[in-house]
C-alpha positions, 0 to 999 in steps of 0.5 A: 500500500502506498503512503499518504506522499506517494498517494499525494505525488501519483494523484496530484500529478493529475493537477497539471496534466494537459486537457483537450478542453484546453482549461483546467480553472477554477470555477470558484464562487457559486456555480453557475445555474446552467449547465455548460454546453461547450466546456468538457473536459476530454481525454485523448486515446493514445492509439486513435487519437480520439477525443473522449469525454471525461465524463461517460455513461454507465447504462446500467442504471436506465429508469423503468416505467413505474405503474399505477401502484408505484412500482417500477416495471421489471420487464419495461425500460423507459425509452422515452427518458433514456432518449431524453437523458442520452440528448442532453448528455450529447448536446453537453459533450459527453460522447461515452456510453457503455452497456453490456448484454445483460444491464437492466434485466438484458434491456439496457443495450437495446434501449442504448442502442435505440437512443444513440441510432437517432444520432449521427454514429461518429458523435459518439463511443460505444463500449460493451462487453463479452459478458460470458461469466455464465457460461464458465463451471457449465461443463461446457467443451470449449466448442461449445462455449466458443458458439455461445460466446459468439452469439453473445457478441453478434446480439450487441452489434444487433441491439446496438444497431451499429457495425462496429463497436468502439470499445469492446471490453472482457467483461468481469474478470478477476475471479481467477486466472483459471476462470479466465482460461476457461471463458476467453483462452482455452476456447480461442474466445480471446483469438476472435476478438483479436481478429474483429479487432483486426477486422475493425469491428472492435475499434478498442480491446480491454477488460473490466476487472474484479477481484484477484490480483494473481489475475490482473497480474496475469492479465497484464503479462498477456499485454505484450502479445494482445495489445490491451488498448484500454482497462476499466478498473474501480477506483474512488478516493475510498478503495484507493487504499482500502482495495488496491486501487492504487496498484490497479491505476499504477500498473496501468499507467507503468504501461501507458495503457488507459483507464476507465473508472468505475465505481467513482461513487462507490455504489452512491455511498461517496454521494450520500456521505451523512454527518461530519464526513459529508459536513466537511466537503460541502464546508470546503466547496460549499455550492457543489455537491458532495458527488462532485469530490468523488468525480473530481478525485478520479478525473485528475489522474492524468491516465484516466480516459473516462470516468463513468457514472450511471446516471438515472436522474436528469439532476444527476446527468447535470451535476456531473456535466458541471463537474468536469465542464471543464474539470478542476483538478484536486489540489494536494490539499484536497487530496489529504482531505479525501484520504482522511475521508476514506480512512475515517469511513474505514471505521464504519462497518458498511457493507461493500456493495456497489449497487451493481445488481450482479446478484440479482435476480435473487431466486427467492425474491430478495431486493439484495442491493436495495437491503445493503444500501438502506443499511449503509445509508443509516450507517453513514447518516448515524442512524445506528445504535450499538446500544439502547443505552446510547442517547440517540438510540430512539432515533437510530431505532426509528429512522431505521425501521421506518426507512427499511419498510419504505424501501425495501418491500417486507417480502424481499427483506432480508428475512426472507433469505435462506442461505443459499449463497447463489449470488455470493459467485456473481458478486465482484466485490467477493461480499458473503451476501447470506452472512451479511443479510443473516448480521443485518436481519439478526440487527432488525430483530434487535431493534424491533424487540429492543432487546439489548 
């Protein structure tokens, strides 16, 4: 793990790092009601010279239309929002979008197709993904996971409407390098792609990683003979130190290979920052929001392509804009600010779930990702009590199971799970979902009886 200077002198490199928006100034004072049309900062891709926004779309997160009772619609996508927001974020200079086959319940790379083929298809970037995880552990001959693999990736040139693909990324490696053998490897799954590379069907190969650092390792050996011409990696001023990501970023950039960030917000957790945690970075930077820190933090390491966020609400789309139109790089300051930050949140027992949805469906019906977030919302608001004894112990107690009903349905809480672990191997950040549903529903009971 690096050091608070190594981590000061890597990431505050970022601060004088050229931008084609040619501007990285302060904005200072209030920040302007409008949202810049004219002021993206872009990044430039070293192999094609391309212009990227540095503020990308994450498509797995598009809104579904609601019904008469309120709840949202688990087989309809709202096309007609996903059309508005994808206008505007291209009217405000954001030109990358990235989906995969199975976002939004195997909906989002239709709907992102749809919304983009109303535009002109040099005004933007397209990144999908090789999203054959569930073909591995099938017992499947490497034949037949090579056909399966294949029909993956012709269904995104047709739901994407489109004849090549910009960026092209092995999606959620990491679990192990056998795993990863056994999906792109042993079956020549990786070979075909290089060729659709050649073909220029794939403008640009990478990967998205989770998980091992054996792998990554092993990943990055291939460089030499497969070219990686980009690699999504997670990366927020949160898991900088507590999972790596300075090493994920370091090895990268040792490499002159880009990187796409995920996860800037940690699952929304690094935009909901409650109590003195969220009070220090809005008294610093009183008119942007605490989001803006986290987005800010990513962008300013020089060796970031993209940064991308999935943004359902048009409110969120404009803050983002603002953000990085144009960007204002971190100071060192700031950075000591944010490390102080994350080693303060290291304190507090949340659980480390993005949001993701990898683990849904759940066979028995629970909203896993819904349960994580209420529980680390209260967690980060203050609204957990260790104790009856404790002063805010009634409120703690009442904002918790208020909130938890009103957010999470009663038959999908965590109650309702049996333990049967099938979404512990879907989840990239390796959490042992049952045991932590099993903590936070004991905790519920708790708090329901009073019994302390």
């Amino acid at each position: 793990m690096m050091d608070r200077r190594q981590f000061l002198k890597l990431a505050g490199a970022g601060a004088a790092a050229a931008t084609l928006s040619g501007c990285a100034s302060k904005r200072g004072g209030k920040a302007p009601v409008e949202v810049p049309t004219d002021k993206m900062t872009y990044r430039r891709n070293p192999k094609t010279c391309e212009q990227v926004s540095l503020l990308g779309y994450g498509c797995m997160r598009w809104p579904f239309i609601s019904g008469q009772d309120g709840e949202l619609s688990a087989e309809i996508i709202d096309q007609q929002a996903v059309n508005e927001l994808v206008d505007y974020a291209l009217a405000h200079g954001v030109n990358y979008f990235d989906t995969a086959p199975f976002y939004c319940r195997a909906l989002s790379e239709k709907a992102t197709g749809i919304a983009l083929g109303r535009h002109p298809r040099g005004s933007y970037y397209i990144a999908t993904k090789m999203s054959n995880m569930g073909l591995a552990g099938r017992g499947l001959s490497p034949s037949e996971s090579y056909e399966a693999s294949l029909q993956i990736y012709r269904n995104s040139f047709e739901s994407l409407q489109t004849d090549y693909i910009d960026y092209y990324l092995l999606h959620a490696v990491g679990r192990s390098i056998d795993n990863f053998k056994e999906r792109f490897e042993d079956n020549g799954v990786l070979d075909f792609l290089l060729r659709e590379r050649e073909a220029g069907r794939i403008r640009n190969l990478g990967f998205s990683f989770h998980g091992d650092l054996a792998t990554y390792d092993y990943l990055l050996s291939l460089h030499e003979r497969v070219h990686w011409d980009f690699v999504q990696i997670q990366l927020n001023y949160y898991d900088y130190k507590a999972n790596k990501a300075d090493y994920l970023y370091a090895e990268l950039e040792k490499r002159g290979i880009p990187a796409v960030i995920m996860e800037p917000l940690l699952g929304g957790r690094l935009a909901d920052l409650g109590g003195h945690l969220g009070e220090r970075l809005q008294q610093r930077r009183p008119q942007e929001s605490v989001a803006s820190w986290a987005f800010r933090f990513a962008g300013t390491f020089p060796g970031v392509l993209t940064v991308l966020s999935g943004m359902s609400y048009m409110e969120h789309l404009q803050d983002n804009i603002r953000t990085y139109s144009p960007l204002d790089p971190c100071s060192e300051d700031e950075l000591a600010l944010l490390a102080n930050t994350a080693e303060l949140m290291l304190k507090y027992p949340t659980v480390p779930c993005t949001g993701c949805q990898y683990c849904m469906p759940c066979p028995y019906g629970l909203d896993i990702p819904g349960i994580f977030a209420h529980y680390n919302k209260c967690i980060n608001e203050g609204n957990i009590s260790a104790s009856s004894q404790d002063e805010n112990y009634r409120k703690a107690r009442r904002a918790f199971l208020v909130g938890y009903d009103r957010s999470v349905p009663k038959l999908r809480q965590a109650s309702h799970c049996i333990g049967c672990g099938h979404c512990v191997s879907h989840c990239p950040q390796g959490i042992k979902i049952p045991s932590q549903l099993h903590k936070i529903d004991h905790y519920i009971e708790k708090l329901k009886r009073g019994d302390w």
